[in-house]
C-alpha positions in Angstrom: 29.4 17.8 -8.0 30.2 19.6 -4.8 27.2 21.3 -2.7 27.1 24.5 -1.8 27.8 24.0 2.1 25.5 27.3 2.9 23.2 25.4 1.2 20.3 23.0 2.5 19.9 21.7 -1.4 17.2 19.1 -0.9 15.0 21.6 0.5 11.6 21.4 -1.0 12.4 19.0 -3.3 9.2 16.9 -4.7 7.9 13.8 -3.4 6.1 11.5 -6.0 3.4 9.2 -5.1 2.1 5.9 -6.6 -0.4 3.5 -5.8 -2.7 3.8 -3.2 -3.7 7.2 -2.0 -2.1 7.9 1.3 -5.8 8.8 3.4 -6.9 5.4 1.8 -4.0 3.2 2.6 -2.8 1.7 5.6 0.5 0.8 4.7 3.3 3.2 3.3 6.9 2.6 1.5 9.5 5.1 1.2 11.9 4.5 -1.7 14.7 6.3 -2.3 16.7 6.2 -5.5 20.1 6.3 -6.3 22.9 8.7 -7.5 22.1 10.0 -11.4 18.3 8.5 -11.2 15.1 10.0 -10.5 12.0 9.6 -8.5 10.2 8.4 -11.5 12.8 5.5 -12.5 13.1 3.7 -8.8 9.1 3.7 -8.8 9.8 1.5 -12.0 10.6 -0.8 -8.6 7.2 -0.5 -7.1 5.7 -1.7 -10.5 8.3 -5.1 -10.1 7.1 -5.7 -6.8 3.7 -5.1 -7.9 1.5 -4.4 -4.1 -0.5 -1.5 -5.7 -2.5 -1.7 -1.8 0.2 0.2 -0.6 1.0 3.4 -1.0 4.6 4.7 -2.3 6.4 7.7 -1.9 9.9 8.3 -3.8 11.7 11.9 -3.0 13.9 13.4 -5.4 17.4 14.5 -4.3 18.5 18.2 -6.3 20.6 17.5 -9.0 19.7 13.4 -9.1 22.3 13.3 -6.4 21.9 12.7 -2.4 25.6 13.8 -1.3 28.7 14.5 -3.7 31.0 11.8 -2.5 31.1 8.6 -1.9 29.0 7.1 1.2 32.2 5.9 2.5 34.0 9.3 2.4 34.4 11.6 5.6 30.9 12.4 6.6 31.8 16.1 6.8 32.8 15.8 2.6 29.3 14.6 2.0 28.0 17.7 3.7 25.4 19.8 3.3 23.7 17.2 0.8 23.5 14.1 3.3 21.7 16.0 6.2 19.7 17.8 3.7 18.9 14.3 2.5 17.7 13.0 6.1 16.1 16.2 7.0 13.8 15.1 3.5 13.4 11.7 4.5 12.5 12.8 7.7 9.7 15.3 6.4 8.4 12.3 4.7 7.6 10.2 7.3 6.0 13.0 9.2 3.9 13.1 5.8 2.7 9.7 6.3 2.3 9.9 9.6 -0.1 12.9 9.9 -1.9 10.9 7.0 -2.9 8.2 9.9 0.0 5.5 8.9 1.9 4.7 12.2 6.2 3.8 11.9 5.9 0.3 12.1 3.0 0.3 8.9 5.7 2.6 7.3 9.0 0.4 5.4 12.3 2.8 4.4 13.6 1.2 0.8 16.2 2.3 -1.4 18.9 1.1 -4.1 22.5 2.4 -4.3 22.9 5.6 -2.7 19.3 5.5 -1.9 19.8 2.2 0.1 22.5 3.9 2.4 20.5 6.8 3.1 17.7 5.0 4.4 20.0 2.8 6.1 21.4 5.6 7.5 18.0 7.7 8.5 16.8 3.8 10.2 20.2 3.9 12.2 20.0 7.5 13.2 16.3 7.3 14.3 15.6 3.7 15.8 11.9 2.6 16.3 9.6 0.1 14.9 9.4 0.7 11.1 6.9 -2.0 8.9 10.4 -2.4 7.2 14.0 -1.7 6.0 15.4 -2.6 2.3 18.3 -1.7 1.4 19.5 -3.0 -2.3 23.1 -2.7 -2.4 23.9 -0.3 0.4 25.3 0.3 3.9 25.3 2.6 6.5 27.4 5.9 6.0 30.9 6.9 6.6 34.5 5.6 6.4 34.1 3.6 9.3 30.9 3.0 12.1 30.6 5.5 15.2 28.8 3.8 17.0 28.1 6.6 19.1 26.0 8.3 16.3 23.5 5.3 16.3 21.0 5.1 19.9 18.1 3.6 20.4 15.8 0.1 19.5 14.5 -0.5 16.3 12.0 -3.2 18.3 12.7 -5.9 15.9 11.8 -4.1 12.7 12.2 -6.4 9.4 15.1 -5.6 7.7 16.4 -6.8 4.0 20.4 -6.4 3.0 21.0 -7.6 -0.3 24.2 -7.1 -2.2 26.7 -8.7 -4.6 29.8 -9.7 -3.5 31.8 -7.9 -5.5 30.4 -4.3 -6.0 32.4 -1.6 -7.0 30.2 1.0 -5.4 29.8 -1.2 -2.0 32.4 -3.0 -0.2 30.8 -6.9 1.3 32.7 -6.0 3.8 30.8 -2.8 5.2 27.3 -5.1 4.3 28.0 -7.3 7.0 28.9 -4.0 9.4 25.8 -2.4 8.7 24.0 -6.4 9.2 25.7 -6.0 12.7 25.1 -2.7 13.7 21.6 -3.3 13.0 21.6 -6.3 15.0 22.6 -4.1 17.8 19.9 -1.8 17.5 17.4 -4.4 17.8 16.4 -5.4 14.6 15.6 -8.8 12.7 18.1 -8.7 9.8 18.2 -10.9 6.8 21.3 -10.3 5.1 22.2 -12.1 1.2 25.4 -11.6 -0.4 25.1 -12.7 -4.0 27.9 -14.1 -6.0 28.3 -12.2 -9.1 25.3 -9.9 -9.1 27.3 -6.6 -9.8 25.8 -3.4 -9.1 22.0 -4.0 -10.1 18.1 -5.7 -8.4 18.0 -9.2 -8.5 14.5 -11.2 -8.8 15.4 -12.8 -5.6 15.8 -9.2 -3.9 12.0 -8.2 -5.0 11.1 -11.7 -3.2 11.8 -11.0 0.1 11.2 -7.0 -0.7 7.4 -8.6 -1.3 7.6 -10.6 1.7 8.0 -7.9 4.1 5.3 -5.8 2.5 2.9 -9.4 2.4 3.1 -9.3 6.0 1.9 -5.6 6.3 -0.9 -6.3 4.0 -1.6 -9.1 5.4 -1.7 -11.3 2.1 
């Protein structure tokens, strides 16, 4: 599928909620599916990790896809879809923040595609965020410019977990993205798993629940 590059396709897609209402809840998570899926299936996520006191918000990309290509392909390829993409993301924290739930109450989560674009929004716009998971992802582009990514992420939580063989996402750029993140200032836990393929592994929603249990407070 190639965007229209005129276009700003994401533009006004929906955002689905789940959980605790946003003016009630004092703790937010952003999860981003992948390419193909739907809002509706990665909150399937939010029922495995099972912390119903905060509130989740899943957007949903035009056409089940974020950008055409693959997130290692020449930025410019994966264009207009991947800015439309952060400009959504972006709308979405403003959402929760106008609701009364501050950056560092807010955590960015995502599988697959989903995962690099939240990778990719926490790298492009460093601050305190409750969190970062990223299931299978990495940040985006054929290689890092590390000019693109400014700024302190003030030791915000973040999760890496990924198979070591994934035909989707090279180990390789997992331990880049660990790095870069690093660099920015955040406390990265990264897990390479032997053998997981291209999938969520129970061991994945643990520490996905530990960085959320510290929000809460549990």
């Amino acid at each position: 599928m190639i965007f229209d590059k005129t276009s700003n396709p994401h533009r006004g897609q929906p955002v689905i909620e789940k959980g605790k209402l946003l003016k009630e809840a004092d703790v937010a998570v952003i999860l981003v599916h992948g390419r193909g899926a739907t809002a509706e299936s990665i909150l399937m996520l939010a029922d495995d990790i099972d912390r119903q006191d905060a509130a989740w918000l899943a957007p949903q990309a035009s056409n089940y896809t974020w950008y055409p290509y693959s997130f290692l392909a020449p930025i410019d390829q994966n264009e207009p879809g991947l800015t439309s993409a952060l400009e959504l993301l972006s709308e979405a924290v403003a959402k929760v923040e106008e609701a009364g739930i501050p950056k560092e109450r807010i955590v960015l989560a995502g599988f697959s595609q989903g995962a690099c674009l939240s990778l990719e929004f926490a790298a492009r716009n460093p601050a305190r965020y409750g969190g970062v998971v990223a299931l299978s992802g990495g940040v985006i582009g054929p290689e890092l410019d590390h000019g693109r990514y400014k700024g302190d992420m003030a030791k915000t939580p973040v999760f890496l977990g990924c198979s070591d063989y994934d035909h989707h996402i090279p180990e390789e750029r997992v331990h880049e993205t660990a790095d870069l993140l690093e660099q920015l200032g955040a406390r990265v836990t990264k897990k390479i798993y032997t053998g997981l393929g291209h999938t969520i592994n129970e061991d994945e929603k643990k520490h996905f629940r530990s960085i959320l249990d510290d929000l809460l407070g549990k």
